[in-house]
N, C-alpha and C positions, 0 to 999 in steps of 0.2 A: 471409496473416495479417501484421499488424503489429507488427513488433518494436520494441524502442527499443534501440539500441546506443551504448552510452559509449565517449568517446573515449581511445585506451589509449596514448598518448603519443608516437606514429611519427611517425616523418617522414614528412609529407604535402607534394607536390612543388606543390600548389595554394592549400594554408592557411599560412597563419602564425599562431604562439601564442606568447605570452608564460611559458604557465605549463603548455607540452607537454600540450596538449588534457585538462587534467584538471579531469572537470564538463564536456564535450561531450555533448551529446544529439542521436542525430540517427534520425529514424523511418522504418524501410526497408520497403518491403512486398514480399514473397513470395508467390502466390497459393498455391499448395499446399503451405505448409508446417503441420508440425502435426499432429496424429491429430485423427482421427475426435471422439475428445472434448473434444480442447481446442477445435477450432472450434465444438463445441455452447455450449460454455463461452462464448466468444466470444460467439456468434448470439445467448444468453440473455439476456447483457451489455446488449448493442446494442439490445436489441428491449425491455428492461427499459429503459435510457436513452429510448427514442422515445416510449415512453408517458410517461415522470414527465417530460422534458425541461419541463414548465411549472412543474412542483412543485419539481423538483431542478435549478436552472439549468446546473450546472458538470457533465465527467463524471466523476468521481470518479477519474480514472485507474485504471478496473479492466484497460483493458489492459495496462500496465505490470506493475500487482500481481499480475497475474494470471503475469506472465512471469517475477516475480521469484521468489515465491512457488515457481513449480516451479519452476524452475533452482537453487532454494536447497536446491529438497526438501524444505519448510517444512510439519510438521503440528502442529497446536499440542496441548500436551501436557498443557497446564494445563487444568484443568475450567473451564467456562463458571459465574459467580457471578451472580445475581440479584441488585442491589443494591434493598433495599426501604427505606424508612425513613418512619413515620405509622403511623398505625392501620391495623388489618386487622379491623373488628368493634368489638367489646371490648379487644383484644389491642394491645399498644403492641408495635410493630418497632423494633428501633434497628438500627444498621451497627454491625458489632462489626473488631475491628481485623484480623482473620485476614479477613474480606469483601473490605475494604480493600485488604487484602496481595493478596490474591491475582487481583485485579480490575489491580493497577496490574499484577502481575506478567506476567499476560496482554498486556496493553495491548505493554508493554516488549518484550515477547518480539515479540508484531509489529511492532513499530516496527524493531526491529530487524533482522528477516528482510528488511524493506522497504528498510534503506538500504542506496546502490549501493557499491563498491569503494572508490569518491572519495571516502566518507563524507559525503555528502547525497544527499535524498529526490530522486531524479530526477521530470521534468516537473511537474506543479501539487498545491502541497501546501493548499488551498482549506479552508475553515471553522474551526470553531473549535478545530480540533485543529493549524492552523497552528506553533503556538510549544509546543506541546507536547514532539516527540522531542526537541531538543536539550533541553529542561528534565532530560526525564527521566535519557537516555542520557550525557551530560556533568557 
């Protein structure tokens, strides 16, 4: 399985750094490591990647999230929100400001989970959610 490991500031007798490896990413593979369900997790990934790879160019880095995710122990706690807003029929929708609230607070909270120790997003932070976490977070 593939993990991504950040760099934790050693002395490394082969590197040189200016700024004690922090924000190093480097991706190592283990062949058996992992349970039973995170490789399903994995395979799901991968094999959900191989079919949209036309439709969804980039890989969304679910390997990483996925690793960060559980290492954080990360369950999100906040209810999932529907945001609607137009008509439904007859019936005008609007977004009301608690929708709002608790849509971004969702959001944040992942965002958060997501970022590494260094404080930034490790490997590719891709679409249009690029400039988002520091908006939010900072």
């Amino acid at each position: 399985m593939w993990r991504l490991k950040m760099g934790k500031g050693e002395n490394e007798s082969y590197l040189f750094s200016s700024n004690n490896f922090v924000g190093r990413q480097t991706w190592v593979f283990k062949a058996n490591e992992g349970t039973h369900q995170e490789q399903a997790q994995i395979e799901e990934a991968r094999l959900s990647y191989y079919q949209n790879r036309l439709n969804v160019p980039c890989s969304s880095d679910f390997l990483w999230q996925f690793q960060f995710l559980r290492e954080k122990k990360f369950r999100q706690t906040i209810p999932k929100v529907r945001v609607n807003e137009g008509r439904d029929g007859d019936e005008e929708i609007r977004i009301t400001k608690e929708t709002a609230s608790n849509a971004m607070r969702r959001a944040t909270n992942l965002f958060a989970a997501l970022q590494s120790d260094h404080g930034h997003w490790p490997a590719e932070n891709s679409g249009p959610l690029f400039y988002f976490p520091p908006l939010v977070l900072y």
